[in-house]
Structures are given as structure tokens and as C-alpha cells.
C-alpha positions as CSV (number, residue, x, y, z in Angstrom):
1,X,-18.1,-48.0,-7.4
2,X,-20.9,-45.1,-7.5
3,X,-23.7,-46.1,-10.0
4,X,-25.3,-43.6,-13.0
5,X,-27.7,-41.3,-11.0
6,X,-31.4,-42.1,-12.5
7,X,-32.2,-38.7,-12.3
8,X,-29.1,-37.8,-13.8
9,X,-29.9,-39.9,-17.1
10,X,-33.6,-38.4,-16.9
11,X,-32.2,-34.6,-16.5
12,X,-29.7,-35.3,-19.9
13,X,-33.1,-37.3,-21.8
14,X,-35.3,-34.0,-21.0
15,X,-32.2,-31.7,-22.4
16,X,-31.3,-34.4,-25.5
17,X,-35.2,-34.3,-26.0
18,X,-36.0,-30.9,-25.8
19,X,-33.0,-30.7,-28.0
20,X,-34.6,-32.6,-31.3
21,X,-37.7,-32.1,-30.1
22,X,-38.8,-29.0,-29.0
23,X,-42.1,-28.1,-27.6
24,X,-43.5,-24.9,-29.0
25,X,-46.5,-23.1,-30.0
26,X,-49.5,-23.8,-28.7
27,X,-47.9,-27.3,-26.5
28,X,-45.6,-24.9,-25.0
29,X,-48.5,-23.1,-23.4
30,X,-50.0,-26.2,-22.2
31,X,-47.5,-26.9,-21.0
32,X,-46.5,-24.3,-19.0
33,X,-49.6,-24.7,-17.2
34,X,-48.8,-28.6,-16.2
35,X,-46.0,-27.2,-15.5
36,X,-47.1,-24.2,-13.2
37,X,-49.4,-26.8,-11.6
38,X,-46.5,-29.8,-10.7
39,X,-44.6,-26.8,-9.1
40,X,-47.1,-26.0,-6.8
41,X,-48.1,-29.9,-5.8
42,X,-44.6,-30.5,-5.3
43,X,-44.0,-27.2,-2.9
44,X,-47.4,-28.5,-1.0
45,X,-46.0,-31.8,-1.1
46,X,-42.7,-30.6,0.7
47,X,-44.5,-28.7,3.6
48,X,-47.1,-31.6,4.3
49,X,-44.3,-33.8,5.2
50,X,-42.4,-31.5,7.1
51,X,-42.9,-31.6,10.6
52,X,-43.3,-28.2,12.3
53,X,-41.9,-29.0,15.6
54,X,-38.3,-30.4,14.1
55,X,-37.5,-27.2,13.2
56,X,-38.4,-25.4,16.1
57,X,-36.2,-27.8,18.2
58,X,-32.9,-27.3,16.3
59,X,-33.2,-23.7,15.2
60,X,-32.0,-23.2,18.8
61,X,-28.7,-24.0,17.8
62,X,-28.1,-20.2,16.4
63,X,-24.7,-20.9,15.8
64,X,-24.8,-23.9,13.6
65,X,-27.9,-23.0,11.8
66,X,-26.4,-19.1,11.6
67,X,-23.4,-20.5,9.5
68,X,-25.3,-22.6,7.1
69,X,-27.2,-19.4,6.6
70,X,-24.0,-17.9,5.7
71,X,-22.4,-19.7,3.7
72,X,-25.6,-20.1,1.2
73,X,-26.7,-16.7,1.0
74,X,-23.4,-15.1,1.6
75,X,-20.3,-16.6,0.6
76,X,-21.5,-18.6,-2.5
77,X,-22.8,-14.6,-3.4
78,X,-19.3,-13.4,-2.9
79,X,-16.9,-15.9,-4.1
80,X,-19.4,-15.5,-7.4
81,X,-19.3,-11.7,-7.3
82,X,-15.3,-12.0,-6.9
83,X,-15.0,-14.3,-9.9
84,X,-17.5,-12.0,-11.8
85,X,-15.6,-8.9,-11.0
86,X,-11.8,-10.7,-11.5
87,X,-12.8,-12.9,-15.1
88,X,-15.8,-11.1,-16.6
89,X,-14.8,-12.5,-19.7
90,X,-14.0,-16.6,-18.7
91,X,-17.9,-16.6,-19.9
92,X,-20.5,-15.3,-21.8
93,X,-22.8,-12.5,-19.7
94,X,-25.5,-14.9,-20.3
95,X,-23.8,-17.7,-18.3
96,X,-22.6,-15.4,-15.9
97,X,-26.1,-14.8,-15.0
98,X,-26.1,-18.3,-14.3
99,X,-23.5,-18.7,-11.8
100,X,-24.6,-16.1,-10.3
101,X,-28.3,-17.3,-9.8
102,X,-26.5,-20.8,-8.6
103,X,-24.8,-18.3,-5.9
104,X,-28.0,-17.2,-5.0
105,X,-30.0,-20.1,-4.3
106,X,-30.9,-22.5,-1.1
107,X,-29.2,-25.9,-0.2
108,X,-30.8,-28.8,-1.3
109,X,-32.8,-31.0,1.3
110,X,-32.7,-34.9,0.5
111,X,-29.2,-35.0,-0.7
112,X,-27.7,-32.8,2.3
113,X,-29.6,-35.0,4.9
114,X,-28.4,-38.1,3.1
115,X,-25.1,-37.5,2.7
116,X,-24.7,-36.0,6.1
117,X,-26.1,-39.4,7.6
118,X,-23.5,-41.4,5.7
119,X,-21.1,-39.1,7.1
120,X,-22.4,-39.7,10.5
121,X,-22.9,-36.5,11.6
122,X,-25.5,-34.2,13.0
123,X,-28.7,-35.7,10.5
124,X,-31.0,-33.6,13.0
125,X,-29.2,-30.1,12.5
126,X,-29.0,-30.9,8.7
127,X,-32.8,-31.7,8.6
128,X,-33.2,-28.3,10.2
129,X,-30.3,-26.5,8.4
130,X,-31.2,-27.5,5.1
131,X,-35.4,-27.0,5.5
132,X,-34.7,-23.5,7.0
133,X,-32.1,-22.9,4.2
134,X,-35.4,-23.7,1.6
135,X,-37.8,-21.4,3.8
136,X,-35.5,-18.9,3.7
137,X,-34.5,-18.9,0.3
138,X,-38.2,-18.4,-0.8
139,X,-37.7,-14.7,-0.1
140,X,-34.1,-13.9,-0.2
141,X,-33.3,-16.0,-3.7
142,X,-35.4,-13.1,-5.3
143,X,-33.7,-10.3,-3.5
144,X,-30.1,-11.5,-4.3
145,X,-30.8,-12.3,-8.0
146,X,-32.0,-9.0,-8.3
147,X,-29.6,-7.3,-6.9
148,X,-26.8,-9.0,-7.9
149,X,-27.7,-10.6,-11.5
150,X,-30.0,-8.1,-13.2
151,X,-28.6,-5.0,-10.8
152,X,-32.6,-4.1,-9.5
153,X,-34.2,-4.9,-12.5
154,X,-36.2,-8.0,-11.8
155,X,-36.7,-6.8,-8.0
156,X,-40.2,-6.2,-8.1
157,X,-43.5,-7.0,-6.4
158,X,-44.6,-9.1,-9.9
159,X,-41.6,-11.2,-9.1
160,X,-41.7,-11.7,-5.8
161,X,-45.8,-12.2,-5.7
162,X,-44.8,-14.7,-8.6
163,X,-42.6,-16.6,-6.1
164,X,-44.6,-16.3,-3.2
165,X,-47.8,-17.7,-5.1
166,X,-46.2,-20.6,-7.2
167,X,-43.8,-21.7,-4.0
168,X,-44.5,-20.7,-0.2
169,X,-48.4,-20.2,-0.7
170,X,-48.1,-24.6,-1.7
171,X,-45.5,-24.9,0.9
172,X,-47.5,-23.0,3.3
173,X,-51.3,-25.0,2.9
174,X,-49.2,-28.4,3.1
175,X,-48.0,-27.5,6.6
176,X,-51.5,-26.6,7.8
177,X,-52.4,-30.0,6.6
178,X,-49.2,-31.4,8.1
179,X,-51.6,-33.0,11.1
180,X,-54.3,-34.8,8.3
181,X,-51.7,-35.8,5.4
182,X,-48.4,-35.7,7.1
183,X,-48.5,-39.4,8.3
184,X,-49.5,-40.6,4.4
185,X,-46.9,-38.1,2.8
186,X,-43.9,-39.7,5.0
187,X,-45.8,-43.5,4.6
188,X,-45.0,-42.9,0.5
189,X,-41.9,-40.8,0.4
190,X,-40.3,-42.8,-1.8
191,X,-43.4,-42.3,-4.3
192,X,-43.6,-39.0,-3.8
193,X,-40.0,-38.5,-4.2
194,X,-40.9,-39.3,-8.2
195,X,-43.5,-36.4,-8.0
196,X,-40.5,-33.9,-7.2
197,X,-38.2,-35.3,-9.7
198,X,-40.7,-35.8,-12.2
199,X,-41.8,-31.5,-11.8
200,X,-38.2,-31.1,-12.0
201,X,-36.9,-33.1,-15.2
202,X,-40.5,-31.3,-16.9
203,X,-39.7,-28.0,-16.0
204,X,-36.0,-28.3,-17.4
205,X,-37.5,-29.8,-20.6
206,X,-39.4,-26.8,-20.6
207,X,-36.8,-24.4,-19.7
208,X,-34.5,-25.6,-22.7
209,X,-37.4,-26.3,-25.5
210,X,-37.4,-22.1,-24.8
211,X,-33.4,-22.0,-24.9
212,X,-33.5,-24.4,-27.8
213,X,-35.8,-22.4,-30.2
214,X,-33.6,-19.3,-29.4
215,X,-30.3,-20.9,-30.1
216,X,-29.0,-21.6,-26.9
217,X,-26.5,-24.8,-28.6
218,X,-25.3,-21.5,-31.3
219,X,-24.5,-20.1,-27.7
220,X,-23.0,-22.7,-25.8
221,X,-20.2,-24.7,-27.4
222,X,-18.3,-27.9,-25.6
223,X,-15.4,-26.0,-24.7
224,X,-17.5,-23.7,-22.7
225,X,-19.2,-26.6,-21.0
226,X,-15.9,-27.9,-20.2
227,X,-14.8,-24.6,-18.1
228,X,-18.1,-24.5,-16.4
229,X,-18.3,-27.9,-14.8
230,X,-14.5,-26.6,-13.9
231,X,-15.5,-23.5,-12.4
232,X,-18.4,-25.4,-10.6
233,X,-16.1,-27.7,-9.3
234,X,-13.5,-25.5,-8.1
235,X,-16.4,-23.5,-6.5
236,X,-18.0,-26.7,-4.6
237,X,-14.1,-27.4,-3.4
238,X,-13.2,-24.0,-2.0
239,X,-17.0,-23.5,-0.5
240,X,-16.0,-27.3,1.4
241,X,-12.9,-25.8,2.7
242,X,-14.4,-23.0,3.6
243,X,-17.5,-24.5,5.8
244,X,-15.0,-27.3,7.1
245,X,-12.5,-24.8,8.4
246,X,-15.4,-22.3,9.7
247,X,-16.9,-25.3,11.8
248,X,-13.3,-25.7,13.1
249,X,-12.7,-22.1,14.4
250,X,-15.9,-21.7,15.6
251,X,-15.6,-24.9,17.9
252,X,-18.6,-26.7,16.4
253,X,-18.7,-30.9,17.0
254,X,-17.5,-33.2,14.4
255,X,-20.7,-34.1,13.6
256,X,-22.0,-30.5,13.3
257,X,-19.5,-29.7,11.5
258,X,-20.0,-32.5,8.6
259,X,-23.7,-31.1,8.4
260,X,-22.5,-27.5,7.9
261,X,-20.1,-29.0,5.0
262,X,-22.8,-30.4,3.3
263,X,-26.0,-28.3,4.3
264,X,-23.7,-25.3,3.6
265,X,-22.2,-26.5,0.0
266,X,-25.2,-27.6,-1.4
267,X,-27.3,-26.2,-3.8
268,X,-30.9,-27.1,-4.8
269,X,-31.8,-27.8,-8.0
270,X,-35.3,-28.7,-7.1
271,X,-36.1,-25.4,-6.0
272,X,-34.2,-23.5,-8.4
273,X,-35.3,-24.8,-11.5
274,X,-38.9,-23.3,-10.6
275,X,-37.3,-20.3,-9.6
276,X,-35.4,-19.6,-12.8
277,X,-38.8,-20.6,-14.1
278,X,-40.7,-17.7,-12.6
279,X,-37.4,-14.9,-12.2
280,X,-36.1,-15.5,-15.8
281,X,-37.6,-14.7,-19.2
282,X,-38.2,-18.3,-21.2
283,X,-35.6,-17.4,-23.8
284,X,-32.7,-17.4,-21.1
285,X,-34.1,-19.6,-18.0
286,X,-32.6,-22.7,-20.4
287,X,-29.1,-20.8,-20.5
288,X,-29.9,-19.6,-17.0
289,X,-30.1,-23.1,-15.0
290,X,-27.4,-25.1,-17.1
291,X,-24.3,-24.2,-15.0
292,X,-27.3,-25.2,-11.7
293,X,-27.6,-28.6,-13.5
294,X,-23.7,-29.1,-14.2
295,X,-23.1,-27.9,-10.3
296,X,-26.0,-30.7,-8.9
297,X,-24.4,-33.8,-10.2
298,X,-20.4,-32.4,-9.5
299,X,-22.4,-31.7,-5.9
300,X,-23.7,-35.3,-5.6
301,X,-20.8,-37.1,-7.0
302,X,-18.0,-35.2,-5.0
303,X,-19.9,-35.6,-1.9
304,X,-20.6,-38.8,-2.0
305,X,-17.0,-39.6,-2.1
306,X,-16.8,-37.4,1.0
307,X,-18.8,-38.8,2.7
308,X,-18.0,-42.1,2.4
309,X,-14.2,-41.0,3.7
310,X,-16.1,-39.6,6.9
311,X,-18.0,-42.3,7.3
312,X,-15.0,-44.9,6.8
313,X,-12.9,-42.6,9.5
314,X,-15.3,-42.8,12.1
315,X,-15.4,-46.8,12.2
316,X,-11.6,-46.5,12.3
317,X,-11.6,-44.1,15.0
């Protein structure tokens, strides 16, 4: 029996909350600065407990790390543009935008390496996989959403210096520290872990105060929340199909291959909440990250399940 995800029930109070009670006026600029501030202790955060060396040692394995590459910032980009091009009318332009920018984004970091160790698989190529997907996706997140959701028009030097400042310059300062704060980052992860959660569950409050004074639930209806958490499940399915059968035919280990599954399906909604924060207007970053949010739990529940079916084979095997 899989338990309610805390940070599931935290993500639907923030939305429920922001719902009834919307921040606005002069509390919505305050807090978009908290906000703006969180962001960048939680990207410092990340790169002080990084260690540089790990991903020196497994980028070696181009192949491996090459395909999770791939499959994040290639095929999730297609499969959307295919869908795009084939149903442009399944949803609203608006929500489009959003499956798109879930496309465009980097895998997620804890849950990959998590589930890829209850799979029993390669936990050191995900560690890599999934950091480098992160690193990467600072500067090639921007690029794709602006060529592929607003067609050039957000791919400028505001928006990426707006990316680069709020995100790697934090990411970057905590690896230079790595060596004096490293040890104490890693000694309270599991504290920690509530300061990235926490940024995250603001920032969507945030995002959807915005959405909610500009009508996003006149927008929205059930029924269209209903085909989206179909289409994001469909998507997830046919992206693990995919990476499975690529690990096959390109001769990769079991356990490889299990970390390419998950490191390659995954998609982060730590990082891309701040992204949609910085890349999107306030009036559609609400509308913007909803089909991100639905996509993260579908992500975590069918996974888990997954994973579990891995890990039972390999004690039977």
C-alpha cells in the first residue's frame, strides 16, 4: 500500500489556499522577493552538497549519460511537438504551453536516485545522470521553451541572465563551498530536504495567487484536468517504453538500463517551478506549471510501482 505523499497534500493546500485566498497587491510583491530569495538558497543548497568528483567519474560513461540526455531534452520535446502538431485542439493554447514547458525541462534528482535504488540498479550512473540532466537543463530549458513554446519570443539575454542569476550563479557559489559546507549539507539532508520543498510549495502558491486573480479556474474546468493527467500519463508510459527499449538495443546492463528508465522519464518539478517563475509572465506561470504538477505525482506514483516490480524480480532471479 503506497501512503499520501506529504508533499503532495502540501502542493494541493498551496493551490486550495491560493485558491480562497489569494495573495495580491502589495503581499504579492513581498512576496515575490521571499520567494526570489528561497530559490536561490535552495539552488546554493543543491550545489554545496554535490560532490564535484561523482560526476566527473561517471560522466565517462558517454553512452549511458548520452541517452538520458536524450531522452529529456529530445524526445520528451518531440513526442510533445508531435501531439501539438496532431491534436492542437485536445487543449487550450494556454495549456499547450504547459506540456510543452514539461517537455522542456530536466529530470528530477531525489526521486530518480531513489527509485532507481529500489530498483536495484545503477544508483551511481543515476546520481550522475540525473545531476548532469539539472546542470544542463539550466541553459538548454530556456533555449527549448523559446524555441518551441513562444516560437523565439522569450529567447533573450533578459531571460536567460534571469536564469542564470536566480539558478546556476546559487548552484555555482555552493560548489565552491562544497569543501567548507559540503560535510554539514549531507549531515542534515533530511532538513534541508524541507528547505527545497518548502521554496517549492511557496513558489506554486505564488504562481497560482497570479493565475487565480486572472481567472485561471474560468479557464480550467474538471473535464480538462481529467484529459491532462491522461495525456501525462500516457506520455510518462510511452517515454518508459521508450528508454527501456533504447537501453536494450544499445546493449546497456540491467542495472543501467533501470537508471536510464527513471533518470530519463522524470521530470523535475523542483527546478521547473522556478523556471516557469522566471520564463513565464505571472498571469500564466499558474496555468503554465499545472500539467508539471499533475505529471510529478503520476511520475512518482507509477514509478514507484515500477520499481518495486524490479526490485521484487531481482530477489527472484
Amino acid at each position: 500500500m503506497i501512503r499520501p505523499d506529504p508533499f503532495l497534500l502540501a502542493l494541493i493546500v498551496a493551490v486550495l489556499l491560493a485558491t480562497f485566498v489569494p495573495s495580491a497587491g502589495q503581499a504579492a510583491a513581498i512576496l515575490n522577493v521571499i520567494v526570489t530569495i528561497m530559490i536561490g538558497v535552495m539552488f546554493f543548497l543543491q550545489g554545496a552538497r554535490l560532490e564535484p568528483a561523482s560526476v566527473i567519474a561517471n560522466v565517462r560513461d558517454w553512452r549511458l549519460q548520452g541517452a538520458m540526455l536524450a531522452c529529456t531534452f529530445v524526445i520528451f520535446p518531440v513526442l510533445g511537438l508531435g501531439a501539438w502538431f496532431l491534436m492542437p485542439h485536445l487543449f487550450s493554447d494556454d495549456l499547450w504551453r504547459g506540456m510543452m514547458f514539461l517537455c522542456c525541462l530536466p529530470s528530477t534528482v531525489q526521486s530518480s536516485i531513489a527509485l532507481t535504488s529500489i530498483a536495484r540498479g545503477n544508483v551511481a550512473a543515476a546520481i550522475c545522470g540525473a545531476t548532469l540532466s539539472n546542470i544542463v537543463g539550466i541553459f538548454v530549458t530556456p533555449i527549448l521553451v523559446g524555441l518551441l513554446v513562444q516560437k523565439g519570443r522569450i529567447f533573450s539575454l533578459h531571460a536567460m541572465i534571469g536564469v542564470a542569476t536566480q539558478l546556476l550563479l546559487p548552484f555555482l557559489i555552493g560548489q565552491l563551498l562544497h569543501h567548507r559546507i559540503g560535510g554539514w549539507a549531507l549531515r542534515h539532508k533530511r532538513l534541508l530536504s524541507f528547505t527545497d520543498r518548502g521554496s517549492v510549495i511557496l513558489v506554486v502558491y505564488t504562481a497560482f495567487s497570479h493565475a487565480v486573480v486572472e481567472g485561471i479556474w474560468h479557464r480550467v474546468s474538471l473535464a480538462d484536468m481529467v484529459v491532462i493527467a491522461s495525456a501525462c500519463f500516457l506520455l510518462l508510459v510511452l517515454v518508459l517504453l521508450l528508454t527501456w527499449g533504447l537501453g536494450r538495443h544499445t546493449h546497456l546492463s540491467f542495472e543501467s538500463t533501470i537508471a536510464l528508465m527513471f533518470c530519463g522519464s522524470k521530470k523535475s518539478l523542483a527546478s521547473g517551478v522556478p523556471m516557469a517563475n522566471i520564463l513565464f509572465t505571472p498571469a500564466h506561470v499558474g496555468i503554465v506549471v499545472l500539467p508539471l504538477m499533475l505529471f510529478h505525482q503520476i511520475q512518482l506514483f507509477t514509478c514507484t510501482l515500477l520499481a518495486r516490480k524490479f526490485a521484487r524480480r531481482r530477489q527472484t532471479g
